[in-house]
C-alpha positions in Angstrom: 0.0 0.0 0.0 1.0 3.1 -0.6 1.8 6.7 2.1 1.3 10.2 1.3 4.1 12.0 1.0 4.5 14.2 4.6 3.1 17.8 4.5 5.9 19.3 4.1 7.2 17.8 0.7 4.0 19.7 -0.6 4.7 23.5 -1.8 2.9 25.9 0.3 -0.2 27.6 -0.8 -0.7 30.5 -2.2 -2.7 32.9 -0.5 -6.0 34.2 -2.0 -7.6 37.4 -0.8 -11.3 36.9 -0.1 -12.4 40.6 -1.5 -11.1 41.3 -5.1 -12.2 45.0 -4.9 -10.3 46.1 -1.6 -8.7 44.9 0.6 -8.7 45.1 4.4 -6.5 48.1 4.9 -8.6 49.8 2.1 -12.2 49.4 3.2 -15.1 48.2 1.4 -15.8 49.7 -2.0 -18.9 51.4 -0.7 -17.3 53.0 1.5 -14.8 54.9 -0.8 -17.6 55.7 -3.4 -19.5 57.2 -0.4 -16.9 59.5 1.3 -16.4 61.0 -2.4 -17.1 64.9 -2.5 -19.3 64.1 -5.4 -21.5 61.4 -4.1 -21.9 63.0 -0.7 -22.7 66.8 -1.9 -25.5 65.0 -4.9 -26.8 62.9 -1.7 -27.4 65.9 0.7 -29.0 68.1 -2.2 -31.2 65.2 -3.0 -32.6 65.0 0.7 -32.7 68.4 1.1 -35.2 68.5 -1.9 -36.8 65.9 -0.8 -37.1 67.6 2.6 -38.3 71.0 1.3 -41.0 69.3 -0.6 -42.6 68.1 2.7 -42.1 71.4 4.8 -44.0 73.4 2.1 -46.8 70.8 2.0 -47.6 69.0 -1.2 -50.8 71.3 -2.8 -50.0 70.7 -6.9 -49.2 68.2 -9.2 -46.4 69.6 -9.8 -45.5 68.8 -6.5 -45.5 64.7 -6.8 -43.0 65.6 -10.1 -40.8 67.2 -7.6 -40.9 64.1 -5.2 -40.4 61.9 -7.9 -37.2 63.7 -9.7 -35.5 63.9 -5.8 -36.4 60.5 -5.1 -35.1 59.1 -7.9 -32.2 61.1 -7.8 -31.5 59.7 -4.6 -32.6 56.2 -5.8 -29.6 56.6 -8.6 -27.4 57.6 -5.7 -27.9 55.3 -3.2 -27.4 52.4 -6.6 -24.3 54.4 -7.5 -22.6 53.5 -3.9 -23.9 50.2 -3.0 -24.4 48.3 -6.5 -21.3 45.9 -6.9 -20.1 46.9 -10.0 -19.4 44.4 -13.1 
């Protein structure tokens, strides 16, 4: 019958890192598309429209288009940061 060889006539393993978009000392991805300038200035304009729309009281049609482009614009921002991307 035949032995294994003993563990150590094997070459070690390469090590694979578990996150192929960051790594540990980098943070998630998220988390550096969120801190951007950008992302965070679009974010806090969207709310604040969002916001302004309910403290003014909602009277018009043309006040549901005014929710609707906010919300989606912070629908496409809140995608923006936490969709993987491809």
């Amino acid at each position: 019958m035949l032995t294994p060889p003993p563990p150590e006539a094997y070459p070690p393993q390469a090590h694979v890192p578990t996150t192929p978009t960051s790594t540990a000392a980098e943070g998630p991805a998220w988390l550096k598309r969120v801190l951007r300038i950008e992302w965070l200035g679009q974010t806090a304009a969207s709310l604040f429209w969002i916001v302004s729309v309910f403290v003014y009281g909602i009277s018009e049609p043309g006040d549901y288009l005014q929710l609707g482009a906010a919300s989606s614009w912070l629908i496409a921002n809140l995608a923006v940061a936490f969709v993987p991307r491809s």
